[in-house]
C-alpha positions in Angstrom: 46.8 1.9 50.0 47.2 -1.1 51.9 46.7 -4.0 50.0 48.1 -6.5 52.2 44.8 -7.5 54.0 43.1 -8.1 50.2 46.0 -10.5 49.0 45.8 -12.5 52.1 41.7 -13.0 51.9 42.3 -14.5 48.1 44.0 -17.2 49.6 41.1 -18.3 52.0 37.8 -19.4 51.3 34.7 -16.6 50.8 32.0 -17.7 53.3 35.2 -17.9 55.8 36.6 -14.4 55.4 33.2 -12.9 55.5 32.7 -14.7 59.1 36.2 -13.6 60.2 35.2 -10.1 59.1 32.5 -9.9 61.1 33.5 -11.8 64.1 36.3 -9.3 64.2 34.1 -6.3 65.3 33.0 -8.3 68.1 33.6 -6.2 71.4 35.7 -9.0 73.2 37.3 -11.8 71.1 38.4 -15.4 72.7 40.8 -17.0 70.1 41.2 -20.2 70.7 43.5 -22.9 69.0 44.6 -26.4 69.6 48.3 -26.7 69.0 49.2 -30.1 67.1 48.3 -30.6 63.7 46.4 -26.9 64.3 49.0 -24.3 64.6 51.7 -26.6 64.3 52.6 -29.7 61.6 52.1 -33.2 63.3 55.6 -34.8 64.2 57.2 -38.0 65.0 58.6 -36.6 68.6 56.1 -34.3 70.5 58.5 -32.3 72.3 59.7 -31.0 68.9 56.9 -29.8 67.7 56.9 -25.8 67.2 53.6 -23.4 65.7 55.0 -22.3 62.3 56.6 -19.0 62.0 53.7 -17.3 60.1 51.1 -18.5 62.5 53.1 -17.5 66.3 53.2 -14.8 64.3 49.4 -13.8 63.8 48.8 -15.9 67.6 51.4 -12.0 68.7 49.4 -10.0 67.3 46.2 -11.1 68.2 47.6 -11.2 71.3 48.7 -7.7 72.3 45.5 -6.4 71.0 42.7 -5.0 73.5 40.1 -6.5 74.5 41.4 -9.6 72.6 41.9 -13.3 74.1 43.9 -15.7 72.9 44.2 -19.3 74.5 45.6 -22.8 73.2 43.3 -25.7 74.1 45.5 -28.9 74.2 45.3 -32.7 74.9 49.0 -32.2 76.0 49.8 -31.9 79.7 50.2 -28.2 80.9 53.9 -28.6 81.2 54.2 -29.8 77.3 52.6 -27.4 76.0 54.4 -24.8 78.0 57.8 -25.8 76.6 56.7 -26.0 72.8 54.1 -23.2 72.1 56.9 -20.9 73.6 54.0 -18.8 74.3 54.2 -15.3 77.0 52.1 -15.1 79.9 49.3 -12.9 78.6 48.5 -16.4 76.7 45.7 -18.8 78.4 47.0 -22.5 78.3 44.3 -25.5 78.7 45.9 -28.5 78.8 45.1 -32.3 79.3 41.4 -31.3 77.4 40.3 -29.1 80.2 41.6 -30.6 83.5 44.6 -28.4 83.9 44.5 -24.4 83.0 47.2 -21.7 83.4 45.0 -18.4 83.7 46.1 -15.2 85.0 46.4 -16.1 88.3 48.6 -18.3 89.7 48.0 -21.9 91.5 45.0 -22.6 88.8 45.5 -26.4 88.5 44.5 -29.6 89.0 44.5 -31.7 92.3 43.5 -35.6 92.1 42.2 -37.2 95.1 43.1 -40.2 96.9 41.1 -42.4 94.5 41.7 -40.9 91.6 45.3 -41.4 92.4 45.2 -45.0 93.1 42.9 -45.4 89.2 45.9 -43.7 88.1 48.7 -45.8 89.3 46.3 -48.7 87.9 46.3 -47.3 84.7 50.1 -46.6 84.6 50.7 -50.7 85.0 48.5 -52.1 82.4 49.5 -49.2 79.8 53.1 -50.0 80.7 52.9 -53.5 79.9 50.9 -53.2 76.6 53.6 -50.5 75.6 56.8 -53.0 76.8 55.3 -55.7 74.7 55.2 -53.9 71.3 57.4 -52.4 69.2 57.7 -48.5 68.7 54.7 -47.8 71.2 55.1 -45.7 74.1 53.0 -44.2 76.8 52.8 -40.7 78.0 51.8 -39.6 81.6 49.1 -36.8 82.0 48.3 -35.0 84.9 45.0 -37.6 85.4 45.6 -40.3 82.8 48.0 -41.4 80.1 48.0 -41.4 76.2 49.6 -44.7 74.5 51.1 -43.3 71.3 51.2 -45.6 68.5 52.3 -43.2 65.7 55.4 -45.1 64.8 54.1 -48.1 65.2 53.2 -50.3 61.7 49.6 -50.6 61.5 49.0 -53.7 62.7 50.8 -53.4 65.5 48.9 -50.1 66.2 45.8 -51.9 66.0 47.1 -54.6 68.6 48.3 -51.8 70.8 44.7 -49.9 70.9 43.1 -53.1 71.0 44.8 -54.9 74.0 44.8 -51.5 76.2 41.1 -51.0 75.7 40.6 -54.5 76.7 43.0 -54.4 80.1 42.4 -50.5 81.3 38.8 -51.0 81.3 38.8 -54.8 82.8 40.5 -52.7 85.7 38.7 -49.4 85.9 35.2 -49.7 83.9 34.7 -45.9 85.0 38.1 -44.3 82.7 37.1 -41.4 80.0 39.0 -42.8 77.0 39.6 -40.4 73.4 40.8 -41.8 70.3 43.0 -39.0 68.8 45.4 -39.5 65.2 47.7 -42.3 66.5 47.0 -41.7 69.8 44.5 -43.5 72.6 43.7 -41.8 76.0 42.9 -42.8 79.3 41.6 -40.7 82.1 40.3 -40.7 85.8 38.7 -37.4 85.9 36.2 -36.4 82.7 36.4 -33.3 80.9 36.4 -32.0 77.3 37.2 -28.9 75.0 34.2 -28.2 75.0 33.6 -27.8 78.9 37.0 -25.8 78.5 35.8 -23.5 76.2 32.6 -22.8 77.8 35.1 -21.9 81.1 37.1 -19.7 78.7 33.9 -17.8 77.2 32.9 -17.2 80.9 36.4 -16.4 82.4 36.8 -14.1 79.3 33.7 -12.5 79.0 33.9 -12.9 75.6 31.6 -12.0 72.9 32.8 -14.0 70.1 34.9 -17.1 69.8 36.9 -18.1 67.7 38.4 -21.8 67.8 40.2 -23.9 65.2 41.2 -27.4 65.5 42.3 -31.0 63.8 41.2 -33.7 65.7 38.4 -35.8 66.6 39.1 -34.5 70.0 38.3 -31.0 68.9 35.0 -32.1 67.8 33.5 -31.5 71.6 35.3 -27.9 71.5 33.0 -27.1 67.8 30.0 -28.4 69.7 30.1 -25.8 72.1 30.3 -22.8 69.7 27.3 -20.6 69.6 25.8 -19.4 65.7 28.1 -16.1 65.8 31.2 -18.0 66.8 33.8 -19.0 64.2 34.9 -23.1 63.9 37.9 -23.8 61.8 38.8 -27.4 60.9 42.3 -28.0 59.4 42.6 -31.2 57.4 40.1 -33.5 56.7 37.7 -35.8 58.3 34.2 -35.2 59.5 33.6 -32.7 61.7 30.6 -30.1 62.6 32.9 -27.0 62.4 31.0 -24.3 60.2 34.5 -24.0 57.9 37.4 -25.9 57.1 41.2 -25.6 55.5 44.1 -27.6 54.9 46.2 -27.1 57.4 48.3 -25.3 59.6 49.8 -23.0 57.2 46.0 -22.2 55.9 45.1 -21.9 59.7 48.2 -19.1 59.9 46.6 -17.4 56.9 43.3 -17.3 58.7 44.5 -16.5 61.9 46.9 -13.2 59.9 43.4 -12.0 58.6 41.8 -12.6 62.0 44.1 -10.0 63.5 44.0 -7.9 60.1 40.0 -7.5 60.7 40.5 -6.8 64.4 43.5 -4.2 63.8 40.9 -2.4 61.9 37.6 -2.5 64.1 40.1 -2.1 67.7 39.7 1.2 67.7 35.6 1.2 67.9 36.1 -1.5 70.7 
C-alpha cells in the first residue's frame, strides 16, 4: 500500500486537504501560484530567489498531468520571473500583476502607447531621485511602472522612502495605480490586478477549478476572484480573505505535493 499520500495530509490542515481532495477531481485544473514568499523564501536580492526543491517539484508534476494548468502570477516583470522560476514552456507566466502574459502562443505582451510612455519616463525621474537620496533603496523598472524597494533599508528610512515617492509620483501623475507589497511600493501607468489575471487564466484555460496560493497583500485581488469551489491558500500571516492558510513556502510545497497526489489519482476519470 501506498502510504505516502496519508503521511503527507497529517502535515496539512483538515478542512484544507478535504478541499484539495475534492478540487482534485475537477475535470480541468488551473494552478496558480505567485512566486516570492509563495513558492519561494523572500530574499535580500530578487534575482536570487529560486521555488524550493520540494515545491518545483510538485509545480512538475502538476504540470505534465492532463488536463492540468499550472501558471505563476507575479508582480515581477516577465523577464524576472523567466530567469528565477526556471520554469519549461508548458508553464503560463503572468507577470507585472497581469499586464504582461507568456501563454502558448508567442508575441502575447504588452505594448504601452505614446502617453503611457511619456507617464513612464515621468515616473522613472522622481523614483530615481527619492532612491539616489536614501540609503540602501533602489528602484526596479517594469514593463509599465517601477517598484522602489526598501527591504534593506532601516525602518525609518523605509518610511521616508514610501512617504516622499507617494508624495512626488502622484504630484506628477494623479492617474498612477500604486500597490504597497512587503518592502516594496509600486507605481504603474496602465491598471491591472491578479485578480483580472486570473479571471483571463480561468477563461483562456477553460478551467473548472482553480487553485491559487499567495503571500501578499497584492494577492488579495487574486483571492477575490475565486469562485466557492475554488481553493485560496495564504502562506504566512496577515489578513486576507483566502478560504485557508499555512506558514509558508515549504507548507505551500506540502500542499501543492498532495495537490498533485489527489489529481494522480482522479486523472484517469478525467
Amino acid at each position: 500500500m501506498d502510504v505516502h499520500p496519508p503521511l503527507l495530509s497529517s502535515r496539512v490542515p483538515e478542512g484544507l486537504v478535504g478541499a484539495l481532495r475534492e478540487l482534485a477531481r475537477t475535470r480541468r485544473l488551473l494552478v496558480a501560484l505567485d512566486f516570492d514568499g509563495t513558492l519561494a523564501p523572500e530574499v535580500d536580492d530578487p534575482e536570487q530567489a529560486r521555488a524550493l526543491p520540494d515545491a518545483r517539484t510538485a509545480v512538475l508534476r502538476l504540470l505534465a498531468m492532463p488536463n492540468t494548468r499550472v501558471a505563476l502570477v507575479s508582480g515581477r516583470s516577465l523577464g524576472s520571473l523567466e530567469r528565477v522560476s526556471e520554469m519549461p514552456d508548458e508553464a503560463l507566466l503572468v507577470g507585472s500583476h497581469g499586464i504582461e502574459l507568456r501563454l502558448d502562443n508567442p508575441g502575447d505582451g504588452l505594448a504601452l502607447n505614446e502617453s503611457e510612455l511619456k507617464r513612464v519616463d515621468v515616473l522613472r525621474t522622481v523614483l530615481g531621485s527619492v532612491a539616489e537620496a536614501i540609503d540602501q533603496v533602489w528602484v526596479e523598472q517594469k514593463p509599465a511602472g517601477f517598484a522602489l524597494h526598501t527591504r534593506l533599508a532601516t525602518e525609518h528610512d523605509s518610511r521616508v522612502a514610501h512617504l516622499v515617492a507617494l508624495s512626488e509620483a502622484v504630484a506628477e501623475d494623479d492617474d498612477l495605480k500604486i500597490r504597497r507589497g512587503k518592502n516594496v511600493l509600486e507605481f504603474a501607468v496602465r491598471s491591472t490586478t491578479k485578480g483580472e489575471a486570473i479571471e483571463h487564466l480561468r477563461e483562456y484555460t477553460r478551467a473548472t477549478g482553480v487553485f491559487f496560493a499567495g503571500d501578499d497583500v497584492t494577492d488579495e485581488d487574486g483571492f477575490a476572484a475565486l469562485a466557492p469551489d475554488d481553493v485560496g491558500v495564504k502562506a504566512g500571516a496577515g489578513a486576507t480573505s483566502a478560504s485557508h492558510r499555512v506558514a509558508g513556502p515549504a507548507d505551500v510545497a506540502r500542499v501543492l505535493a498532495l495537490l498533485a497526489d489527489f489529481r494522480e489519482g482522479d486523472v484517469h476519470e478525467q
